[in-house]
C-alpha positions in Angstrom: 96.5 -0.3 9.1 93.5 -2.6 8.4 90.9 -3.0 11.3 90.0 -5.7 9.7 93.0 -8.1 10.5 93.0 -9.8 14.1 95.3 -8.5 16.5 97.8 -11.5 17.7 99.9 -9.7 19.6 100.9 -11.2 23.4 97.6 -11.2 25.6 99.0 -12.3 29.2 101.9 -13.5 27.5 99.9 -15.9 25.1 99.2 -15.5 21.4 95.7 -15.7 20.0 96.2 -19.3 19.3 97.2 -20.0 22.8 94.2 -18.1 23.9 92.1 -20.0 21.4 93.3 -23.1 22.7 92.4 -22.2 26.5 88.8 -21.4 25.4 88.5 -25.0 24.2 90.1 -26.6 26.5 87.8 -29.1 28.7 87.9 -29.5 32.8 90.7 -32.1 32.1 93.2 -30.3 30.0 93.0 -27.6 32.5 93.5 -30.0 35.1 96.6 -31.9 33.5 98.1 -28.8 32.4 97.7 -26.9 35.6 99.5 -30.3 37.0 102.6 -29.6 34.8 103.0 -26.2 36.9 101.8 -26.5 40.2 103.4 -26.5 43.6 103.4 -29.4 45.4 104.8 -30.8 48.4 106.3 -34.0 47.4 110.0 -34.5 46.5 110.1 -37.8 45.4 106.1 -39.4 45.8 107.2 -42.8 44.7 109.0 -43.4 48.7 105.5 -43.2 50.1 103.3 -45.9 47.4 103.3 -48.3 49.9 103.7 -51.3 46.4 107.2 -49.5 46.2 110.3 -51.9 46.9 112.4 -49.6 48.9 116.4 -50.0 50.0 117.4 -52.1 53.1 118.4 -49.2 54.9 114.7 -47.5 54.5 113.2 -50.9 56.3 112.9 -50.9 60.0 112.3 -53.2 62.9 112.8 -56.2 60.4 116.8 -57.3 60.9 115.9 -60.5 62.0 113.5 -61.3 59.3 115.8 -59.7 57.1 118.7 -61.8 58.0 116.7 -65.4 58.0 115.6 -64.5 54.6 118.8 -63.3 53.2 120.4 -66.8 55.2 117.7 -68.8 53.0 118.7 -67.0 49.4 122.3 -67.4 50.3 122.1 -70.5 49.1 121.6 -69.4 45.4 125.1 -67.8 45.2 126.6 -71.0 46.1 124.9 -73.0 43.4 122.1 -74.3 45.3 118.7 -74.8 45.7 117.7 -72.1 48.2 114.8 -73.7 50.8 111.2 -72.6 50.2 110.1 -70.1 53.0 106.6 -69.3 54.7 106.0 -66.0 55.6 102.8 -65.0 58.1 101.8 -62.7 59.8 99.2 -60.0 59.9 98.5 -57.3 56.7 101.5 -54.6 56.6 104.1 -56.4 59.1 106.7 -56.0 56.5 106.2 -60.0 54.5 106.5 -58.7 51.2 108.8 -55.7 51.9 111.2 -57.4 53.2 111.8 -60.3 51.2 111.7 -58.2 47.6 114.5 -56.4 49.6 116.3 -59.5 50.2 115.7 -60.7 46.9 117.0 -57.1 45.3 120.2 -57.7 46.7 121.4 -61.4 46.0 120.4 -60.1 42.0 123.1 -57.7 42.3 125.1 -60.3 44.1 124.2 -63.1 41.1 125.0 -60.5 38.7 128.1 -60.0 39.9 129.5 -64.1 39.8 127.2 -63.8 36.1 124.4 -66.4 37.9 120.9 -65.7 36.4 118.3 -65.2 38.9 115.3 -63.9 38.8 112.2 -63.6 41.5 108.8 -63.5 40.4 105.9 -61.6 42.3 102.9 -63.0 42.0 99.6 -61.7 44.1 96.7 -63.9 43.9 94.5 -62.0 45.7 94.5 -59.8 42.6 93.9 -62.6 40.0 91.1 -62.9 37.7 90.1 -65.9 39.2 91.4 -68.1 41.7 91.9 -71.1 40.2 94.8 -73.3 39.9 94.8 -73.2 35.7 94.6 -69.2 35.9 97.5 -69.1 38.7 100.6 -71.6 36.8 99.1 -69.5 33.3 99.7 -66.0 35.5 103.1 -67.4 36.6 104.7 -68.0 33.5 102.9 -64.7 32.1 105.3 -63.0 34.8 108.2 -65.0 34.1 108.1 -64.1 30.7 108.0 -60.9 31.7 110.8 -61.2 33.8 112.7 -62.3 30.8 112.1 -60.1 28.6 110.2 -62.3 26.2 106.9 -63.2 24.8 104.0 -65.6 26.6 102.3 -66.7 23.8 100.0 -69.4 25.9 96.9 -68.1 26.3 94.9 -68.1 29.3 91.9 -70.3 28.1 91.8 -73.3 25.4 95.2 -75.0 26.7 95.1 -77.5 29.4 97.2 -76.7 32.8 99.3 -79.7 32.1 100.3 -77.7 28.7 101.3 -74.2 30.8 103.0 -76.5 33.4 105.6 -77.7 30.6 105.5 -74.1 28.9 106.5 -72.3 32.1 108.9 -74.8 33.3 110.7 -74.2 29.2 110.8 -70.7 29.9 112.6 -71.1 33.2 115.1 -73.7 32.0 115.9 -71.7 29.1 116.5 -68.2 30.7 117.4 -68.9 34.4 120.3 -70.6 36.5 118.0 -70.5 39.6 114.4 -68.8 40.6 112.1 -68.3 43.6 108.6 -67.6 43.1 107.7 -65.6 45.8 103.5 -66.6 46.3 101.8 -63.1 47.9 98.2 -63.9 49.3 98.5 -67.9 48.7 95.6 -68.4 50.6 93.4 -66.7 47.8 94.1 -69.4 45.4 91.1 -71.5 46.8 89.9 -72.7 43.3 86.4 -73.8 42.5 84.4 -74.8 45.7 83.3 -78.4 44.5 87.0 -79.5 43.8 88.3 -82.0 46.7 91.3 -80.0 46.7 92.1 -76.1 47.4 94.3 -74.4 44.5 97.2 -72.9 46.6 98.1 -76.9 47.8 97.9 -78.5 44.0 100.2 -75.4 43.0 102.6 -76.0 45.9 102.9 -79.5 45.6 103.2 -79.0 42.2 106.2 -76.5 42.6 108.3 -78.2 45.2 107.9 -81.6 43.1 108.8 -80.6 40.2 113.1 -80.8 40.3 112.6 -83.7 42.3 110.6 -85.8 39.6 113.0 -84.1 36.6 110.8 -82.2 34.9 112.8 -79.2 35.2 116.5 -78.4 35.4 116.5 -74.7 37.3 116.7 -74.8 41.1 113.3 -73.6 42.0 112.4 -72.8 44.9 109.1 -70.9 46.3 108.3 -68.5 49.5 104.5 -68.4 50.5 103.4 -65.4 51.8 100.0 -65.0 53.9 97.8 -63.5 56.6 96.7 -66.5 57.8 98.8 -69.4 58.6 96.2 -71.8 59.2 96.1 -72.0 55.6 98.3 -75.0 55.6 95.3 -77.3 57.4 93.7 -77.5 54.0 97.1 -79.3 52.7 96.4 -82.6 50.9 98.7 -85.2 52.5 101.2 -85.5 49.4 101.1 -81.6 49.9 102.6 -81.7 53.8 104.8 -84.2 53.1 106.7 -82.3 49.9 106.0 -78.8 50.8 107.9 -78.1 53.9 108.5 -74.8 54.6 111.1 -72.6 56.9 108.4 -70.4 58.5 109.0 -66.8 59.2 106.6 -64.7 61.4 105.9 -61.3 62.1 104.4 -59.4 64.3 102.9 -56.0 64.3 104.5 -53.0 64.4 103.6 -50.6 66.9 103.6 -46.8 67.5 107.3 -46.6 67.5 108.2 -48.8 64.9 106.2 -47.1 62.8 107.3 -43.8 63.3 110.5 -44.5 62.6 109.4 -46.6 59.5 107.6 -43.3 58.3 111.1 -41.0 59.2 113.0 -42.9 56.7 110.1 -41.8 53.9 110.6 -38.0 55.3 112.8 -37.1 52.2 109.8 -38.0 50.1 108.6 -34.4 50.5 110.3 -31.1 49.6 112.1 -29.6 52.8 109.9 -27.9 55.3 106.5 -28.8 53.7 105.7 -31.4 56.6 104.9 -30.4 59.8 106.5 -31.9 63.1 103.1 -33.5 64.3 102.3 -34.9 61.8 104.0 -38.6 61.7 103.2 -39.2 65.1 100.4 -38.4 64.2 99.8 -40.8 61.4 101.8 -43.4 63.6 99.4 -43.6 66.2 96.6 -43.7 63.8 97.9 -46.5 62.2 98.9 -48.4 65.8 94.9 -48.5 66.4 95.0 -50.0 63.1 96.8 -53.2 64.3 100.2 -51.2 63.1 99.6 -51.9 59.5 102.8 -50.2 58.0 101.2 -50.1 54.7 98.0 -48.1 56.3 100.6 -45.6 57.6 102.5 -45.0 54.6 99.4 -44.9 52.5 97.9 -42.1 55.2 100.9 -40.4 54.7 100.6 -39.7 51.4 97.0 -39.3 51.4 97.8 -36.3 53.5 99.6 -34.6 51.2 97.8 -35.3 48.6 94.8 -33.3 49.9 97.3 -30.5 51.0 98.1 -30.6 47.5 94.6 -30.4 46.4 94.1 -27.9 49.0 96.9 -25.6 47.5 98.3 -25.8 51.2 103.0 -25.4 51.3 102.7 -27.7 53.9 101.3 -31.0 55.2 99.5 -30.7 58.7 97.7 -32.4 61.3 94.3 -31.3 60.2 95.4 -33.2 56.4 96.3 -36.3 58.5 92.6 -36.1 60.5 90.9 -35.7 57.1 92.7 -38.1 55.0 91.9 -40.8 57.9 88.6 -40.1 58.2 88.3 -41.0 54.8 90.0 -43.6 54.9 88.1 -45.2 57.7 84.8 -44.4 55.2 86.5 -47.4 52.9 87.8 -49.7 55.4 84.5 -51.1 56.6 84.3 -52.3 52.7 87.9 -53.8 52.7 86.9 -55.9 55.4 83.8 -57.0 53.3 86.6 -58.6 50.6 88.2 -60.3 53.6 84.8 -61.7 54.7 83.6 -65.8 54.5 82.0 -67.1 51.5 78.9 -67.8 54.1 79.0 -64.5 55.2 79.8 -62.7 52.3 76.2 -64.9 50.9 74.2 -63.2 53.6 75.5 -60.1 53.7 74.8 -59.9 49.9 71.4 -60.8 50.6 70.9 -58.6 53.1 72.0 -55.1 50.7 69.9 -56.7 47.9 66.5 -56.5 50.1 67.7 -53.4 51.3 68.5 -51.7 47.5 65.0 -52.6 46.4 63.5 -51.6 49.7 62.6 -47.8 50.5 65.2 -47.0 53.3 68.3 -48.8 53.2 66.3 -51.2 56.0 66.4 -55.0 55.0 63.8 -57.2 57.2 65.4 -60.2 58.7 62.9 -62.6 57.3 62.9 -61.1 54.0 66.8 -61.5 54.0 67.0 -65.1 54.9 64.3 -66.0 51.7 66.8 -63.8 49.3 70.1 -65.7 50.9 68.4 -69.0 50.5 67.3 -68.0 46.6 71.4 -66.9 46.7 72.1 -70.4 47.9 70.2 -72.3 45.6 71.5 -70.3 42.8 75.1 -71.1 43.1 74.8 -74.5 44.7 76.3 -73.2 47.5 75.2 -75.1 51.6 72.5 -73.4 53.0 72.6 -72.4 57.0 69.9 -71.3 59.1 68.4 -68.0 59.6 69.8 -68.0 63.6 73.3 -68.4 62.0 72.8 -66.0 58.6 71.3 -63.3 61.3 74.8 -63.6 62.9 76.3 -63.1 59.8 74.7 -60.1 59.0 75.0 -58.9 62.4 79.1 -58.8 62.1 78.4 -55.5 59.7 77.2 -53.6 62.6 80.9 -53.9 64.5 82.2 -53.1 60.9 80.5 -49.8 60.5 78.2 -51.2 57.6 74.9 -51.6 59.0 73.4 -50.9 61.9 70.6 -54.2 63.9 67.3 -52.9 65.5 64.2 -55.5 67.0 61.2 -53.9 65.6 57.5 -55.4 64.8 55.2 -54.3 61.7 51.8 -56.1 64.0 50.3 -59.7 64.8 50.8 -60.7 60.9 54.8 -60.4 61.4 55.6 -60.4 64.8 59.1 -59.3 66.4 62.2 -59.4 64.0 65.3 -57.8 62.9 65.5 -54.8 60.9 69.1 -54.4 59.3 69.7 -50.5 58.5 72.4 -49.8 56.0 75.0 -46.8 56.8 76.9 -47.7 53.6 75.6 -47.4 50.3 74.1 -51.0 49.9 75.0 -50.9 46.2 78.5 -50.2 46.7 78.3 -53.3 49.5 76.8 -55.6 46.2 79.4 -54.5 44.1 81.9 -55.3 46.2 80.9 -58.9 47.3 80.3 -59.1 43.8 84.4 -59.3 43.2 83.7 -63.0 44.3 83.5 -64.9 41.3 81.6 -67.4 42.8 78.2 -64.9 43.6 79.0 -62.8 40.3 77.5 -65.9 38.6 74.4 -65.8 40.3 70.7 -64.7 38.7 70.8 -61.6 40.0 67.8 -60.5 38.6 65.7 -63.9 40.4 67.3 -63.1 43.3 66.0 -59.1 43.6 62.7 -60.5 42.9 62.3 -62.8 45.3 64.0 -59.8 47.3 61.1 -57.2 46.3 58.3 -59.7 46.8 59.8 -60.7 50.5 60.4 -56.9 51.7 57.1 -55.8 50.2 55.2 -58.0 53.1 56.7 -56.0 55.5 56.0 -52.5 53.8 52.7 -52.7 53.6 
């Protein structure tokens, strides 16, 4: 035998160019491979993404809304024009669950009597921008989708007018009948020095356009929102062709949503989740203002990390560490929810703090960066009494924390605004906002450096 020749014979059941393989391989093909193999806890992960559109029968605590809904889209098997709906209510009550359920159904019913309908999601909270040219362009870019054919507008160079016509084609052409169902309308706010907001030019533009012939299709749309009081900012011609069937809902609480997360149970393997552990999650999500989306969000969270943990089953102690986390990140998602006013002083506040030397931003030092903010973007500019109340709403968010403190004679007594989050991350998240993206941001840390560094020295 020659020595000389490599031995490739089986070691641990691989051959040397297996073996040669797992010596190369980085931190991410071990992960992705180990993935193909491991144990896990979940049966079926999909029933616990909260973005999932589940069955009727896994929705709970919603028959009424689910019946008004389904009373409304009954209209489309006839032949009709179904009536345009307004959905409100709080974040996770069950708005968009419920009415992609609805809408699931009356396809198959369509289908069945050969009527072509289609809904189209669309989430403007998610959009780009939120303008009214990027929102009818992101419509028919769905609708397209939808059918199963090519948008070939593109998003810039074409006039709103133009996508108006192209979308309203599209729908003629492929559809007997289709409700746009508007998630988050009250995003669509536009640019700030147009008369106008967005979300009421598009809905007056929808609901007028069968009556004034422009299109053939029954359309017919359901605005979904948070807030309501939206509708205020209607423009006369707006409230008087837009008129809604409004649908509310409530929160759920502690019961409701342990019996929304029961009908999810089958989403893990049998006997990998523990009996305490959705009420647990429940009754976390019941502080939460019952946000069913929280809870079924938790829930998976928690087995994720058992996952990661290489735990067999899902326990409380996964539900206690997964909301921990999770209460870490919800101080920012309230940032995103924030004012345009206090989203300006807030921003101002993390910039002084970032250049500072202790996450502590002075509250003098703050109001010259917000007013260098303001002038930037040609946004109003408010006084320091009502930008120090602002700022002063992080502290009951968790993202800052307001003391009275005095640096001598030359400054005298003022507020000091100590970050607990990373004031970065808060920039970068205020920073989603079109609107203060387009600012100088390197005038604006500056004028922030120069300010704090009169209280530093």
């Amino acid at each position: 035998m020659n020595n000389d020749i490599p031995d490739i014979s089986a070691r641990n059941g691989k051959n040397a160019i297996e073996t040669a393989e797992d010596d190369n391989w980085t931190v991410i093909d071990k992960i992705l491979e180990s993935d193909n193999n491991e144990k896990t806890v979940f049966a079926n992960k999909r029933l616990v993404d909260s973005s999932y559109v589940v069955d009727e029968d896994r929705i709970y605590g919603r028959d009424e809304h689910l019946a008004e809904e389904a009373r409304a889209f009954k209209d489309t098997l006839k032949g009709e024009r179904p009536p345009d709906l307004l959905l409100y209510g709080a974040s996770g009550t069950g708005k968009s669950v419920t009415v992609k359920a609805v809408a699931k159904k009356v396809k198959q019913r369509c289908e069945q009597r050969r009527i072509d309908f289609a809904s189209i999601p669309v989430n403007f909270k998610h959009m780009e921008t939120h303008t009214l040219d990027r929102a009818v362009w992101k419509l028919g870019w769905q609708t397209a989708r939808t059918a199963n054919v090519e948008w070939d507008v593109p998003p810039k160079g074409v006039s709103t007018d133009t996508k108006y016509i192209q979308l309203y084609e599209l729908v003629d052409e492929h559809f007997d009948a289709i409700v746009f169902i508007l998630d988050e309308i009250d995003a669509l706010t536009g640019r700030s020095d147009e008369p106008e907001p967005a979300f009421s030019r598009l809905l007056y533009g929808l609901s007028r356009a069968l009556e004034e012939q422009i299109i053939a299709t029954p359309i017919s749309v359901i605005a979904v929102t948070n807030d309501p009081t939206f509708t205020k900012e209607f423009d006369s011609r707006t409230d008087s062709s837009y008129t809604p069937h409004e649908i509310k809902f409530d929160d759920y609480d502690a019961h409701q949503l342990r019996e929304i997360l029961h009908r999810r149970t089958d989403a893990f393997r049998d006997g990998c989740l523990e009996d305490d552990v959705i009420p647990l999650v429940a009754a976390f999500a019941a502080q939460n203002e019952g946000d069913a989306r929280k809870a079924i969000d938790l829930l998976r969270s928690a087995g994720e990390l058992a996952d990661d943990l290489d735990d067999e089953t899902v326990k409380e102690e996964h539900v206690r560490e997964a909301n921990d986390a999770v209460e870490k990140n919800r101080s920012l998602e309230l940032i995103r929810g924030m004012a345009a006013q206090k989203k300006l002083a807030l921003y101002a506040a993390a910039t002084a703090a970032m250049v500072g030397t202790s996450r502590a931003a002075p509250s003098p030092a703050v109001y010259e960066t917000y007013k260098c903010i303001c002038g930037d973007i040609g946004a109003d500019t408010y006084t320091q009494e009502t930008v120090n109340s602002h700022i002063g709403k992080g502290e009951t968010y968790g993202i800052l924390e307001v003391e009275k403190t005095s640096r001598g004679i030359n400054t005298g007594v003022y507020l000091q605004y100590i970050f607990s989050e990373d004031p970065e991350t808060v920039r970068s998240v205020i920073e989603e906002d079109s609107q203060i993206s387009n600012s100088s941001l390197n005038r604006i840390e500056r004028v922030a450096t120069t300010q704090v560094q009169k209280y530093n020295a």
